[in-house]
C-alpha positions, 0 to 999 in steps of 0.5 A: 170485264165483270169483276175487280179480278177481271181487271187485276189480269187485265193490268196484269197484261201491261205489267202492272201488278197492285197489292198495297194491304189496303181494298180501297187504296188498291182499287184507287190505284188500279183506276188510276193505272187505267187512267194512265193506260187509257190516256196513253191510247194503250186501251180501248174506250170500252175496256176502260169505261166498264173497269172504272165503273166496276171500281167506282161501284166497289169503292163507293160499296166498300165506303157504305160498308164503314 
């Protein structure tokens, strides 16, 4: 995965769709569904360390930006 849409279709694959209006509330709970994914052995180790360091870099990115 190389980018947030990455993991929007990657979600998308275990019906998990996240729009709320807000980037950085969207992208905290798209670490928390990976969170639920990996913990449930749904995900490889792999997937689930390149999405949450994609979204940690985003989210620190965004807050930076305010």
């Amino acid at each position: 995965m190389k980018t947030i849409y990455d993991i929007q279709q990657f979600l998308k694959k275990y019906g998990t769709i996240i729009y709320i209006g807000d980037r950085e509330a969207d992208l905290e709970l798209m670490a928390s569904e990976l969170k639920e994914l990996y913990d449930s052995q749904l995900i490889d180790v792999k997937d689930y360390q390149s999405a949450a360091l994609l979204i940690r870099t985003e989210i620190q990115r965004l807050r930076e930006k305010k």
